[in-house]
ROSE-4610 file (N, C-alpha, C; in Angstrom, 1 decimal, always signed):
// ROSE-4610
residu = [X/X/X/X/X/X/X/X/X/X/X/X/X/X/X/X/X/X/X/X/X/X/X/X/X/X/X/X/X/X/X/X/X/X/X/X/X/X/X/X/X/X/X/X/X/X/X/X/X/X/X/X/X/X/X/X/X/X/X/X/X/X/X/X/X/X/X/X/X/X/X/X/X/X/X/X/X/X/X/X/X/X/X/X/X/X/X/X/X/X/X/X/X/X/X/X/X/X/X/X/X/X/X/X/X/X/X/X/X/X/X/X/X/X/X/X/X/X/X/X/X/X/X/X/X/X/X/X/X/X/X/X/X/X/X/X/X/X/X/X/X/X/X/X/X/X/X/X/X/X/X/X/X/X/X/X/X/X/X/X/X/X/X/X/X/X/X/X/X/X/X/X/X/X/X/X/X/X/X/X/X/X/X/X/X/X/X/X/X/X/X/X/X/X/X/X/X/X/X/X/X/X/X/X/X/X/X/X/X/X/X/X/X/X/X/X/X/X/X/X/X/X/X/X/X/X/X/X/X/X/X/X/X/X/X/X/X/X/X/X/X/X/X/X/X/X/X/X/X/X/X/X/X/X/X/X/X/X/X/X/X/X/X/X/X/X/X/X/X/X/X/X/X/X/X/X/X/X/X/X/X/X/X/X/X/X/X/X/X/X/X/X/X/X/X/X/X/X/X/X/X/X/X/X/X/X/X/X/X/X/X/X/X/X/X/X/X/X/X/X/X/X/X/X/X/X/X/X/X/X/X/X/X/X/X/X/X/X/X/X/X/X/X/X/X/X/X/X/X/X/X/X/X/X/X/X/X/X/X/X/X/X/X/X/X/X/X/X/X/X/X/X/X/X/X/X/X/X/X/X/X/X/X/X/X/X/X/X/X/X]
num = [1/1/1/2/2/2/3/3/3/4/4/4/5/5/5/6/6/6/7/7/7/8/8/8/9/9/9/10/10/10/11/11/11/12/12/12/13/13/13/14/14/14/15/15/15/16/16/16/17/17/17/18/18/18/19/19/19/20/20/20/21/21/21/22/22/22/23/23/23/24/24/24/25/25/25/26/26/26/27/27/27/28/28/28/29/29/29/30/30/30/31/31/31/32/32/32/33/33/33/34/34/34/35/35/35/36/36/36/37/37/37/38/38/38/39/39/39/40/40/40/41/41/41/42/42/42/43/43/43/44/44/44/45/45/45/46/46/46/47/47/47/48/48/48/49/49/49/50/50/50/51/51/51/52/52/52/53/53/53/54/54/54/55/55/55/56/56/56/57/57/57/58/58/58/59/59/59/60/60/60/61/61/61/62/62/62/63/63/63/64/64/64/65/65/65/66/66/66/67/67/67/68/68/68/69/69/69/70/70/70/71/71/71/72/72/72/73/73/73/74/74/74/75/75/75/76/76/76/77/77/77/78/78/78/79/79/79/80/80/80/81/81/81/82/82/82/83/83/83/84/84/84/85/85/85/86/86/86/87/87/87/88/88/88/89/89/89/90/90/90/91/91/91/92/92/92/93/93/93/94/94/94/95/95/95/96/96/96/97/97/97/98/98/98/99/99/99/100/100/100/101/101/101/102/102/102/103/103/103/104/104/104/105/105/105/106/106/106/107/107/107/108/108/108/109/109/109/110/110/110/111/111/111/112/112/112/113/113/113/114/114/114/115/115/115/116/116/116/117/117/117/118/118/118/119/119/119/120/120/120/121/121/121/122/122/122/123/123/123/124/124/124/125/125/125/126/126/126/127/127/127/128/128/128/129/129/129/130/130/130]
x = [-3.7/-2.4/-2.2/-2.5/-2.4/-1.2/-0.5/+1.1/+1.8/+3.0/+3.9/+5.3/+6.1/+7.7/+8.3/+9.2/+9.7/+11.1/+11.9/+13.7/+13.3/+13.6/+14.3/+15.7/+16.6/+18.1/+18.8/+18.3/+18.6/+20.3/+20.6/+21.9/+22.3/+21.2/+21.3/+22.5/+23.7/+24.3/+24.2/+24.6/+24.8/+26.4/+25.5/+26.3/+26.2/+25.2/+24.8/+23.0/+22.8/+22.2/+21.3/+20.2/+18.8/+18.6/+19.0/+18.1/+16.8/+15.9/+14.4/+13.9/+13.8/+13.0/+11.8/+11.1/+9.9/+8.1/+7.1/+5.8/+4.9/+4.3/+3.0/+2.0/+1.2/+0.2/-0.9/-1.6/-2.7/-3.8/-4.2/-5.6/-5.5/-4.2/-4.0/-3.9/-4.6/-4.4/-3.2/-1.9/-1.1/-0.2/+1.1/+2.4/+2.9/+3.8/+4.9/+6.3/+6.9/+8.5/+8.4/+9.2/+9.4/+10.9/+11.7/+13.2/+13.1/+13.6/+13.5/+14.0/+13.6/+14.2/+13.6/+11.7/+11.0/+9.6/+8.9/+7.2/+6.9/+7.2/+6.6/+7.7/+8.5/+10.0/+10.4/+9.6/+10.6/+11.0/+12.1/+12.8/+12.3/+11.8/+11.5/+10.2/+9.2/+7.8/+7.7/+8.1/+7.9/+6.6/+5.3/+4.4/+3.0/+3.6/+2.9/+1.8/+0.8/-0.6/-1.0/-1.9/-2.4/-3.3/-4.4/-5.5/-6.2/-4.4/-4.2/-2.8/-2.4/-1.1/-0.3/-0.1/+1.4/+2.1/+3.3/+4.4/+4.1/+4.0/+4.2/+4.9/+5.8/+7.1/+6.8/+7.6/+7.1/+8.3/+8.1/+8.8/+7.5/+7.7/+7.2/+7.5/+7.4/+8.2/+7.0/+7.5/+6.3/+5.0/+4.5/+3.5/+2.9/+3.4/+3.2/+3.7/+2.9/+3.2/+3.8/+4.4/+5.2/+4.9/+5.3/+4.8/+4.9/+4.0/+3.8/+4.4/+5.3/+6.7/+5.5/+4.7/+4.6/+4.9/+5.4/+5.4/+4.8/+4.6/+3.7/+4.5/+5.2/+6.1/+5.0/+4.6/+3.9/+4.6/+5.2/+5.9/+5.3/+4.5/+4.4/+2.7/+2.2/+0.9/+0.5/-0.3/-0.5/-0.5/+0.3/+0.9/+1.7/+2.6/+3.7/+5.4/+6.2/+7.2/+8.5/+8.9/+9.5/+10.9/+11.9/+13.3/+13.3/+13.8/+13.9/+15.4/+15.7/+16.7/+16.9/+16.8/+16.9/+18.5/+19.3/+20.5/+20.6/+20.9/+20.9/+22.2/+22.2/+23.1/+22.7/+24.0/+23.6/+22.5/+22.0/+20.9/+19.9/+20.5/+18.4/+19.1/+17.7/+17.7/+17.4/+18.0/+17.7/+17.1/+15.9/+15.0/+15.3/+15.6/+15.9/+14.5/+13.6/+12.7/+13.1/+11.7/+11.7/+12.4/+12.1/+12.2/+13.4/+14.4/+15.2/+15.3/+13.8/+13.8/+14.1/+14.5/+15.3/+14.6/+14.5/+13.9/+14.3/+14.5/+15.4/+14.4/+14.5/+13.6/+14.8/+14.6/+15.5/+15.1/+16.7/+16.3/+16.6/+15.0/+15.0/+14.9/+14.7/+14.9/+16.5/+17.2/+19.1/+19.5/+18.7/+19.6/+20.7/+21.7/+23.0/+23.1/+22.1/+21.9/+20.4/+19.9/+18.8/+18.3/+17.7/+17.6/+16.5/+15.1/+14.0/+13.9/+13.3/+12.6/+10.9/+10.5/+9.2/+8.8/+7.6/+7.0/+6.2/+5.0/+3.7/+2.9/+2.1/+1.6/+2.4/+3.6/+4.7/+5.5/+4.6/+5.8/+7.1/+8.4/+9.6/+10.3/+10.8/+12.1/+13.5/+13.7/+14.7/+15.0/+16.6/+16.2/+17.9/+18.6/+20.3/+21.0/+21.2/+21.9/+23.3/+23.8/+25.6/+25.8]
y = [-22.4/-21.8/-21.0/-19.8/-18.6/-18.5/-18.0/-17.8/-19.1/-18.0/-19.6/-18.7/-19.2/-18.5/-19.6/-19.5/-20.7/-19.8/-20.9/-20.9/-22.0/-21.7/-22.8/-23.3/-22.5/-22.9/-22.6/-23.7/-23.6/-24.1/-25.1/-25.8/-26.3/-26.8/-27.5/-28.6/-29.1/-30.1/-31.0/-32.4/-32.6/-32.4/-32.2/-31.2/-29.9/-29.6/-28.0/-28.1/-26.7/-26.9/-25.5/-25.8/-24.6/-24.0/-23.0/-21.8/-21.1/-21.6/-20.1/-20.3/-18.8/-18.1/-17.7/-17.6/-16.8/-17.1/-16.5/-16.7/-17.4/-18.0/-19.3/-18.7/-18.1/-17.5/-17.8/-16.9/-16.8/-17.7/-17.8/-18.4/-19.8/-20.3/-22.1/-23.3/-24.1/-25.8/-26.2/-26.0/-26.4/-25.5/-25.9/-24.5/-26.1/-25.5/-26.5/-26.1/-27.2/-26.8/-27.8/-27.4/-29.0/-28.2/-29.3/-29.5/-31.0/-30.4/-31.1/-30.8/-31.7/-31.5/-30.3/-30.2/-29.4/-29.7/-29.0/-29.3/-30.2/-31.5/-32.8/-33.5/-33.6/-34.5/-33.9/-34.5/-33.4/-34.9/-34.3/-35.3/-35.1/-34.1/-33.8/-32.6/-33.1/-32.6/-33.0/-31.3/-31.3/-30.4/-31.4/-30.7/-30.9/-29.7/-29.7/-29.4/-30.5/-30.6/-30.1/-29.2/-28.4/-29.6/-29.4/-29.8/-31.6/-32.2/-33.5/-33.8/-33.1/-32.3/-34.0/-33.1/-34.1/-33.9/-34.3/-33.4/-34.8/-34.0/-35.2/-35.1/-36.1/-35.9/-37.2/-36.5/-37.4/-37.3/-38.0/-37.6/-37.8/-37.1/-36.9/-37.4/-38.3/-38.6/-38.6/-37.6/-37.4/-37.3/-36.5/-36.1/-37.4/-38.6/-39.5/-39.4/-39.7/-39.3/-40.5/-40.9/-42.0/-42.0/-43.2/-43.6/-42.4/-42.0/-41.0/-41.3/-40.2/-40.4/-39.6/-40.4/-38.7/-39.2/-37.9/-37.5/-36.8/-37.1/-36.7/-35.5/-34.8/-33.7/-32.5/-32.0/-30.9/-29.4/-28.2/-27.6/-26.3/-25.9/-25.5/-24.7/-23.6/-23.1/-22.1/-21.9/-20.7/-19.4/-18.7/-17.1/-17.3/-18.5/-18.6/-18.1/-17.7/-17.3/-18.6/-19.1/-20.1/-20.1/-21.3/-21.0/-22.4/-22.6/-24.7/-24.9/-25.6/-25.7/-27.8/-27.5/-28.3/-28.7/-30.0/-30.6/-31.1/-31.4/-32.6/-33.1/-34.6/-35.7/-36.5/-37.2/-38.5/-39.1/-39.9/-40.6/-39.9/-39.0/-38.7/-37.1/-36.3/-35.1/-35.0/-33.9/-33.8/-32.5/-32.6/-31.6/-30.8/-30.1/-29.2/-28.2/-28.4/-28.1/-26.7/-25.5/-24.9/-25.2/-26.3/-26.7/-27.6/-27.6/-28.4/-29.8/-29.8/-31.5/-31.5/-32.9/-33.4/-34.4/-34.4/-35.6/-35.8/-37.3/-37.7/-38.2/-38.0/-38.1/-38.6/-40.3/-40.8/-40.3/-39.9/-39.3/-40.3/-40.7/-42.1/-42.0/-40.6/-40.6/-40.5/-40.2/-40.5/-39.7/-38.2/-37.3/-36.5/-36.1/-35.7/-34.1/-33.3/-32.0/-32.0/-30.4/-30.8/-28.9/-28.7/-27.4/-26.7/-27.1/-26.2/-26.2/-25.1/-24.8/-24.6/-25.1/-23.6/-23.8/-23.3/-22.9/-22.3/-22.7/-22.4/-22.2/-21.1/-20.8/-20.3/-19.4/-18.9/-17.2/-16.7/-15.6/-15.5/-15.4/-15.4/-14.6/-14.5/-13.1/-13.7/-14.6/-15.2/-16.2/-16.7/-18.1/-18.2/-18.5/-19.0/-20.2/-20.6/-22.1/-21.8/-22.6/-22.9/-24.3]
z = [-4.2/-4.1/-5.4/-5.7/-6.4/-6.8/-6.0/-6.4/-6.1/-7.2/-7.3/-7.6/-7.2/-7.4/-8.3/-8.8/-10.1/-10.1/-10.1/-11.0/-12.0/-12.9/-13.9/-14.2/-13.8/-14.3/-12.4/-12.3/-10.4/-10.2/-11.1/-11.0/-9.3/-8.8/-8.0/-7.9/-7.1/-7.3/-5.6/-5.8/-4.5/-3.3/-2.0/-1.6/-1.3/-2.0/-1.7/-1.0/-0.6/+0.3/+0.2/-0.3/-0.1/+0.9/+1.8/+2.6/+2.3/+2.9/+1.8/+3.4/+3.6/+4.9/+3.9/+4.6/+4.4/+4.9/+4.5/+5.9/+5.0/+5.5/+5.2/+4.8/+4.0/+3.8/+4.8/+5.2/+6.1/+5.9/+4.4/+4.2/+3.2/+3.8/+2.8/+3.6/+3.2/+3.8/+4.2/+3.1/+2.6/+2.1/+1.8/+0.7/+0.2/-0.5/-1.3/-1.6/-1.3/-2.4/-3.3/-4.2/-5.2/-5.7/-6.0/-6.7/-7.6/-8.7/-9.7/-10.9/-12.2/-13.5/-13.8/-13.7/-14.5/-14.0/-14.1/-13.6/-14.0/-14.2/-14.6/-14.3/-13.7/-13.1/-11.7/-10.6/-9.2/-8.5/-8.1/-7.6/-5.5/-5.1/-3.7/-4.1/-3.8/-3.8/-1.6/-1.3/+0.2/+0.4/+1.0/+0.8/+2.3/+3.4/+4.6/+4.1/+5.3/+4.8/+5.9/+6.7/+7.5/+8.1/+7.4/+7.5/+7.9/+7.2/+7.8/+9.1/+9.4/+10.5/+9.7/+8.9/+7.9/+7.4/+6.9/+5.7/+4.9/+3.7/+2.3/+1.7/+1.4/+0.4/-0.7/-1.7/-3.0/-4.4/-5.1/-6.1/-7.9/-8.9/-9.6/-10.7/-11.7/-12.8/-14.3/-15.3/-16.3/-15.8/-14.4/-14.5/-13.2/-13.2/-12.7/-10.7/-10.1/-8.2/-8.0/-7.5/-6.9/-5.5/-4.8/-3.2/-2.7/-1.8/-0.5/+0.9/+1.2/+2.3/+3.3/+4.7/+5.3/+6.4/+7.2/+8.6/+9.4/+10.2/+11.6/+12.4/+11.4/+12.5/+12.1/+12.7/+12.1/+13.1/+12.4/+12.9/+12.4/+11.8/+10.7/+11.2/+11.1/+10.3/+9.5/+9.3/+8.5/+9.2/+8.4/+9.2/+9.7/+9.6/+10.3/+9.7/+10.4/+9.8/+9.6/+8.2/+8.4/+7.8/+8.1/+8.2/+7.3/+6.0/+5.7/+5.3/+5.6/+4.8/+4.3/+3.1/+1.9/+1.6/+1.7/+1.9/+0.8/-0.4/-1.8/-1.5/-1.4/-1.2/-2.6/-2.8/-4.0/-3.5/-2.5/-2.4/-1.8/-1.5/-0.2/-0.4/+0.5/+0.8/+2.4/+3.1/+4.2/+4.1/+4.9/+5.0/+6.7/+7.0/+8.2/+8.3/+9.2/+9.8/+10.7/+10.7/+11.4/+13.1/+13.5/+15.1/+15.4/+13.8/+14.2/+13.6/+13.8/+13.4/+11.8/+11.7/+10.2/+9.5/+8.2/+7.5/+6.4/+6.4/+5.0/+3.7/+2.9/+2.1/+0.8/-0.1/-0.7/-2.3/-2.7/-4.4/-5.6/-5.1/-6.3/-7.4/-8.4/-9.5/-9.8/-9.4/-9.1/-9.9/-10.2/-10.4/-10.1/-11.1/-10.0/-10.2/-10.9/-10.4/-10.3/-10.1/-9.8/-10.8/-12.1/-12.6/-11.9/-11.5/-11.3/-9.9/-9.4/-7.9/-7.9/-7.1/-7.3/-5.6/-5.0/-4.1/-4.3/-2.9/-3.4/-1.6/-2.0/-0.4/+0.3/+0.0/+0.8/+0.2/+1.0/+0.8/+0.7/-0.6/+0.3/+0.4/+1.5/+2.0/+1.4/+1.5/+0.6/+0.8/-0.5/-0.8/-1.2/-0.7/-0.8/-1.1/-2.5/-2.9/-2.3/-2.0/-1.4/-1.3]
């Protein structure tokens, strides 16, 4: 994954709520989001695996992976045009899938904003905090 899109001063809070459309790249296994403090602190590392028809979710602390969350929803492929929408609650995040389907994912490091974004393997058309 070549490109990479990055915010750093995201001011994420809970209660607000990520929009990012945009298309899967043609020639990847996998894309990513991650939300977090900083590239070595993500509090939601959401990361469809093609290749394994999985979603992996995770959290990151100093560089360190924490337990592996996956699901068997696979909605998702390469070249595909996609819609997510990302929910931050004090305890968990809800992930809103292309197809509807939902998945909660718990924010165990118990941050109560959230500064960085990035994404990877994704073109994006855009991307709306509220």
């Amino acid at each position: 994954m070549s490109e990479k899109f990055e915010v750093k001063d995201l001011n994420m809070k809970p209660g607000m709520s990520l929009k990012i459309k945009g298309k899967i790249h043609n020639d990847v296994d996998r894309f990513l989001i991650n939300l977090g403090q900083g590239k070595e602190t993500l509090n939601l590392h959401f990361n469809p695996r093609f290749n394994e028809s999985t979603i992996v979710c995770n959290t990151s602390e100093g560089g360190r992976w924490g337990q592996e969350q996956r699901e068997n929803h696979m909605c998702f492929s390469p070249g595909s045009e996609v819609k997510i929408t990302i929910t931050f609650q004090d305890k968990d995040f809800k992930v809103t899938l292309p197809d509807g389907h939902q998945l909660t994912f718990p924010n165990r490091l118990g941050h109560n904003q959230l500064h960085y974004l990035s994404m990877g393997g994704l073109q994006i058309s855009s991307f709306k905090l509220e």
